[in-house]
VEXDREN-2710 file (C-alpha; in Angstrom, 1 decimal):
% VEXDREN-2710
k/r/px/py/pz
1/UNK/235.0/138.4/203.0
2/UNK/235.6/142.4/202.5
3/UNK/233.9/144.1/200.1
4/UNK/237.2/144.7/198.0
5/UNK/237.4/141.3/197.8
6/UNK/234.6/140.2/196.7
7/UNK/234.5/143.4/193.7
8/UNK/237.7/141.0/193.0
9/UNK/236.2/138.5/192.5
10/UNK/233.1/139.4/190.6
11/UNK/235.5/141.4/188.1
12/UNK/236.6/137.5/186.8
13/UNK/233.2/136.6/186.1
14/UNK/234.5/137.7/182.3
15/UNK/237.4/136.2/182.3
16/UNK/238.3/134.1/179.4
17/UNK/239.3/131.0/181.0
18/UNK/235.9/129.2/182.3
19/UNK/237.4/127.0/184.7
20/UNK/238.5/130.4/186.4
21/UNK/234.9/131.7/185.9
22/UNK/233.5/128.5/187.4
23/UNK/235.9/129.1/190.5
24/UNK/234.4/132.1/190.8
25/UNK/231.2/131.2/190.9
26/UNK/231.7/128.5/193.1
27/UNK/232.7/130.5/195.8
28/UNK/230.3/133.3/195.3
29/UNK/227.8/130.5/195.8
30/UNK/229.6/129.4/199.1
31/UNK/229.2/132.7/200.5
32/UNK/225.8/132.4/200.6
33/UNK/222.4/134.3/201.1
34/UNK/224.5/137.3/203.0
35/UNK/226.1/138.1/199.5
36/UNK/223.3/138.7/198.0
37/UNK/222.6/142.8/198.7
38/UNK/226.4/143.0/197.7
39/UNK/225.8/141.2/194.4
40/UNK/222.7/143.6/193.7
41/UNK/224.5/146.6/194.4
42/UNK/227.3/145.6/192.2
43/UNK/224.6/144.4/189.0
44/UNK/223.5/148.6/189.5
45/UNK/227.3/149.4/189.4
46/UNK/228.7/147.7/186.5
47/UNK/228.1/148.2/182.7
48/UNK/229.3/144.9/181.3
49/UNK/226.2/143.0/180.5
50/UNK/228.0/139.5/180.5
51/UNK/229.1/140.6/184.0
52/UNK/225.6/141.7/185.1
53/UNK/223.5/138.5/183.8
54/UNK/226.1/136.3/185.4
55/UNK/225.5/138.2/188.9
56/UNK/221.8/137.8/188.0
57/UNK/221.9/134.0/187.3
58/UNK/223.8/134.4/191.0
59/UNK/221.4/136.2/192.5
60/UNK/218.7/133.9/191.3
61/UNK/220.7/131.0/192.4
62/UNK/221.1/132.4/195.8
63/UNK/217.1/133.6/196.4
64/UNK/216.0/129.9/194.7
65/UNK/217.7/127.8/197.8
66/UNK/216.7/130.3/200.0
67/UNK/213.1/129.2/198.7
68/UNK/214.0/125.9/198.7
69/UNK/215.1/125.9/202.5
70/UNK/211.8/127.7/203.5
71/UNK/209.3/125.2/201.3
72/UNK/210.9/122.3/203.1
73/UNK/210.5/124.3/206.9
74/UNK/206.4/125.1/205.5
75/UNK/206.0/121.6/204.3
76/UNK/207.5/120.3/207.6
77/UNK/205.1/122.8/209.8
78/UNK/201.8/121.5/211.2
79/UNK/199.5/123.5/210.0
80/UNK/200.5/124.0/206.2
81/UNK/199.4/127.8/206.5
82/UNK/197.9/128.9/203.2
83/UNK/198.8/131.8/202.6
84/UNK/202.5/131.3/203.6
85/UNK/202.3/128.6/201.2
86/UNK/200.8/131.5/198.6
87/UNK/203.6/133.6/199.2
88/UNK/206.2/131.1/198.9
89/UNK/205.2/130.7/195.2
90/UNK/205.6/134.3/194.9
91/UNK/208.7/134.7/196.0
92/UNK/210.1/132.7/193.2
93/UNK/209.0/135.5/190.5
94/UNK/209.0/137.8/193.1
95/UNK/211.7/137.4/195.4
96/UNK/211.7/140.4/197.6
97/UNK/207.8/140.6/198.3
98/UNK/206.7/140.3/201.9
99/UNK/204.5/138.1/203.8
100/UNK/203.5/140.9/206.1
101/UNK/202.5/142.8/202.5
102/UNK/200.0/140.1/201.6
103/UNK/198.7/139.9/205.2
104/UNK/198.1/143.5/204.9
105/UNK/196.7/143.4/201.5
106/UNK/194.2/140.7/202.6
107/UNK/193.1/142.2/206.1
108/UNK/191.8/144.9/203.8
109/UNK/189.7/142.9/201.5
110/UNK/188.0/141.2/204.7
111/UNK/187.2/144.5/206.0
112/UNK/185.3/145.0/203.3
113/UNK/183.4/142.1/203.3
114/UNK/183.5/142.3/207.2
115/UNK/181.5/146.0/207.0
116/UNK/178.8/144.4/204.9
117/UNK/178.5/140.8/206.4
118/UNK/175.5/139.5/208.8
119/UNK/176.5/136.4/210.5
120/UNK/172.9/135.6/211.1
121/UNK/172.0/135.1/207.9
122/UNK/171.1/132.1/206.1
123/UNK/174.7/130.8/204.2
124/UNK/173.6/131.5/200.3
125/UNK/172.7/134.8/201.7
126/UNK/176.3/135.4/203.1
127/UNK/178.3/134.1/200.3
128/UNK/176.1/136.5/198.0
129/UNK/177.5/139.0/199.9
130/UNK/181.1/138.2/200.2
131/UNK/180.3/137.5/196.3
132/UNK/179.1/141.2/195.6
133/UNK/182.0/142.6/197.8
134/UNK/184.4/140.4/195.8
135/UNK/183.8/140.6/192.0
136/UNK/180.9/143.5/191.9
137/UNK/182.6/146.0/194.7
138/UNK/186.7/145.2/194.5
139/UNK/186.4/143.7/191.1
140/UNK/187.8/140.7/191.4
141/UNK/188.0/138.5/188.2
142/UNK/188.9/135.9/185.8
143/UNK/191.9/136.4/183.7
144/UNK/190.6/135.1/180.5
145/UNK/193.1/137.2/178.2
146/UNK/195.8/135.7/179.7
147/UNK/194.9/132.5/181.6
148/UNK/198.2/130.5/181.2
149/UNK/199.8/133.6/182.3
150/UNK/202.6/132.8/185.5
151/UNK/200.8/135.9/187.0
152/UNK/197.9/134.1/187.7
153/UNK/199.2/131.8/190.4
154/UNK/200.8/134.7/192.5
155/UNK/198.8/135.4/194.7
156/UNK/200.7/139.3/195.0
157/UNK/199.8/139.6/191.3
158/UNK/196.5/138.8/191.5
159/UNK/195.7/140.9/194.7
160/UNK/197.4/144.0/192.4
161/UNK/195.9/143.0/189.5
162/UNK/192.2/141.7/190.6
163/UNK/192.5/139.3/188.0
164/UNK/193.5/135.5/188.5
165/UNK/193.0/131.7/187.9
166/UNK/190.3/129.4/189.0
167/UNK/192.6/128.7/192.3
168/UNK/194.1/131.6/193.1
169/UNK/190.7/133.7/192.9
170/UNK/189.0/130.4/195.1
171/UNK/192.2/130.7/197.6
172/UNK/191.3/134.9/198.3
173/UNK/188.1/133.9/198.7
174/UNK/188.2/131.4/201.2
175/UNK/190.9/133.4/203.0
176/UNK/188.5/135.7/203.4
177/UNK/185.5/133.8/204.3
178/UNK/187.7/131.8/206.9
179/UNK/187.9/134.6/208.4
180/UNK/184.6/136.1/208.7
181/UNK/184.1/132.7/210.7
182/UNK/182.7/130.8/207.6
183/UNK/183.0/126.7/206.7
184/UNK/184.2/127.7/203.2
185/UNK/187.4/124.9/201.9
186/UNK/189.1/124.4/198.6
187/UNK/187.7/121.5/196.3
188/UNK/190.2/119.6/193.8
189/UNK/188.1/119.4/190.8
190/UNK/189.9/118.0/187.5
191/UNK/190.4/120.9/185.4
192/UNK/188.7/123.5/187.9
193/UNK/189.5/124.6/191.1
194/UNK/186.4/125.1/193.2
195/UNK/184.9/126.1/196.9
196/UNK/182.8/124.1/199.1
197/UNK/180.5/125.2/202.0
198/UNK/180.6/122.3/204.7
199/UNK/179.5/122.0/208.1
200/UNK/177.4/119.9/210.2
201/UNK/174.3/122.3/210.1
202/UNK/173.8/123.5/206.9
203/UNK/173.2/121.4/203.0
204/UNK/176.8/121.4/201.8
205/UNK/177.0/123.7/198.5
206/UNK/179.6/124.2/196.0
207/UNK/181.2/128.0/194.6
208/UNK/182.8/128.9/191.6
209/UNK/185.5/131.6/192.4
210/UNK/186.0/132.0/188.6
211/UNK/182.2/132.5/187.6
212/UNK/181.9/135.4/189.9
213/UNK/181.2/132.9/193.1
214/UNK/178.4/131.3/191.0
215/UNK/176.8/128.3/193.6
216/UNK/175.9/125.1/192.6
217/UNK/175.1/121.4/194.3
218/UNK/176.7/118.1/194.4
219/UNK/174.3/117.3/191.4
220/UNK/176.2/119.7/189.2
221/UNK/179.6/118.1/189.8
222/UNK/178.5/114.9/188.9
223/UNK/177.1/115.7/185.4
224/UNK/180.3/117.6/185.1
225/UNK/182.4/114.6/186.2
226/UNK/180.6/112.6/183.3
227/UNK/180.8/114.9/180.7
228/UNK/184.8/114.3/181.2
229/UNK/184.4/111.2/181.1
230/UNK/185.8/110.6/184.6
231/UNK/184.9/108.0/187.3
232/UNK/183.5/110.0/190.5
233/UNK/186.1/110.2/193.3
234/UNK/185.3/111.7/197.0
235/UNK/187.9/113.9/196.4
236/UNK/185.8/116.1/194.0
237/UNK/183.2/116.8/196.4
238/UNK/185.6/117.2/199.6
239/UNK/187.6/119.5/201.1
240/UNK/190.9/119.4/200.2
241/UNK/194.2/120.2/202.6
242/UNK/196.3/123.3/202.3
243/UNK/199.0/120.9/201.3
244/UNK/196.8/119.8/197.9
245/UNK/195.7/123.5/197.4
246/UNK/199.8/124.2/197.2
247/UNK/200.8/121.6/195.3
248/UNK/198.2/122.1/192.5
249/UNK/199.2/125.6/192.7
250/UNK/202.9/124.7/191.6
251/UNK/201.3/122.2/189.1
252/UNK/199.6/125.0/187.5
253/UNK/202.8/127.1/187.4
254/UNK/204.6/124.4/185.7
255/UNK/202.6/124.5/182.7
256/UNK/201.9/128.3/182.3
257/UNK/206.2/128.3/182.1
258/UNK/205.8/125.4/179.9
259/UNK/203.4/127.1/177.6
260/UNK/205.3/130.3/177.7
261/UNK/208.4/128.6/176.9
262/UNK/210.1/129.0/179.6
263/UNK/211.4/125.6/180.8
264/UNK/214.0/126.5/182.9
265/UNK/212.1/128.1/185.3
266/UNK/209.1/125.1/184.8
267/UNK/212.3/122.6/186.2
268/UNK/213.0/124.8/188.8
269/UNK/209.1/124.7/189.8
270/UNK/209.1/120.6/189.3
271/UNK/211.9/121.1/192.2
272/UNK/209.9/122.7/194.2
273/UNK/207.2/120.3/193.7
274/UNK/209.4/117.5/194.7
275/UNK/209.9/119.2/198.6
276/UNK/206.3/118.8/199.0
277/UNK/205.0/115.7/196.8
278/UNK/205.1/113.3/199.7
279/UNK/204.8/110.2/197.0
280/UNK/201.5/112.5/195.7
281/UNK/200.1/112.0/192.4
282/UNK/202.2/115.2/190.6
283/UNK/200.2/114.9/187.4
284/UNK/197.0/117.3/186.7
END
């Protein structure tokens, strides 16, 4: 479709008859993704604001089953790479931000870490320092202010911002420990997100990503598990999959929409959930 036709048609998204406005939107829709740069040049270029937050809710449209395809591609993949998965949740706030960016963002981070890491020491002694590099050196943190803030589970955000939730500070970190060569995985604790150090060498140990990589032992899970009240599962002292690390990810997005009262966009999350829950448990 030319360009003079489709300025046509986006002049009749205020026209008074709806079932003409729904025609329109229809076939804008049918057009898909490749309209999209078209439809943001034409929100800059026209001063009707009912015409410019329907070509939003277009747009939006448009970018959210473009997300959509690409969950279902990552959830159908092999490996489940995390921080694909990371940027996928992005991209619904933050459509246009690029997985190269992140990778970019990260590398430096690890070569932080990497200029002060000695793989011969003993493992507490190199999580201290990927701990010091972290939250002393780069300032990493908990976002206490704001800690139901949708912010906090994008991982671009957080990289910007230094300041995150329990899972999106523990997914950085492990990020970056994976790649300095380190046994460091994600732990599904109820109500706290957590790291584990596992191999077949070393006692396994626990981190807390949110308390400034604060390490503690099996021991310490279990009273916590009984002060909830809970009945210990393996699952709170084992690795978890990239998959589970995702999933909670959108779980937690869910309710900071929720609380901010925006349930729209929490429905539009649940969807997403949905592509990947594989008949998994979606409560918290």
């Amino acid at each position: 479709m030319e360009s003079k036709e489709l300025r046509a048609l986006i002049s009749l998204l205020d026209d008074d008859d709806d079932q003409v406005v729904s025609h329109v939107v229809e076939k804008i829709r049918s057009l898909g993704k490749e309209v999209i740069p078209f439809l943001e040049e034409e929100w800059e270029n026209n001063f009707n604001p009912y015409v410019q937050r329907r070509i939003e809710e277009l747009i939006h449209e448009l970018q959210f089953e473009i997300l959509k395809e690409r969950l279902k591609e990552w959830y159908a993949s092999e490996d489940h790479d995390l921080l694909t998965g990371m940027w996928l949740v992005a991209t619904y706030q933050y459509p246009d931000i690029e997985l190269l960016r992140l990778k970019q963002d990260l590398e430096q981070i690890y070569y932080e870490t990497w200029l002060e890491f000695k793989p011969d020491l003993y493992p507490f002694d190199q999580i201290k320092i990927i701990n010091s590099v972290l939250f002393s050196k780069l300032k990493f943190g908990a976002n206490t202010k704001n800690f139901h803030s949708p912010g906090n589970s994008m991982i671009n955000v957080v990289l910007e911002t230094r300041k995150g939730n329990p899972i999106t500070l523990c997914v950085i970190y492990l990020l970056v420990a994976q790649k300095l060569k380190l046994p460091v995985y994600g732990v599904n604790l109820p109500n706290l997100f957590i790291l584990t150090y596992k191999d077949d060498r070393n006692p396994q140990f626990y981190i807390n990503a949110f308390n400034k990589g604060l390490i503690f032992s099996r021991k310490d899970i279990e009273n916590y598990i009984n002060e909830l009240h809970l009945t210990p599962q393996e699952s709170f002292f084992e690795p978890c999959s990239n998959l589970e690390i995702i999933r909670r990810v959108l779980r937690n997005l869910i309710m900071s929409f929720d609380k901010m009262g925006e349930h729209a966009k929490a429905e539009e999350v649940k969807e997403l959930l949905l592509i990947i829950a594989d008949g998994a448990d979606l409560g918290e």
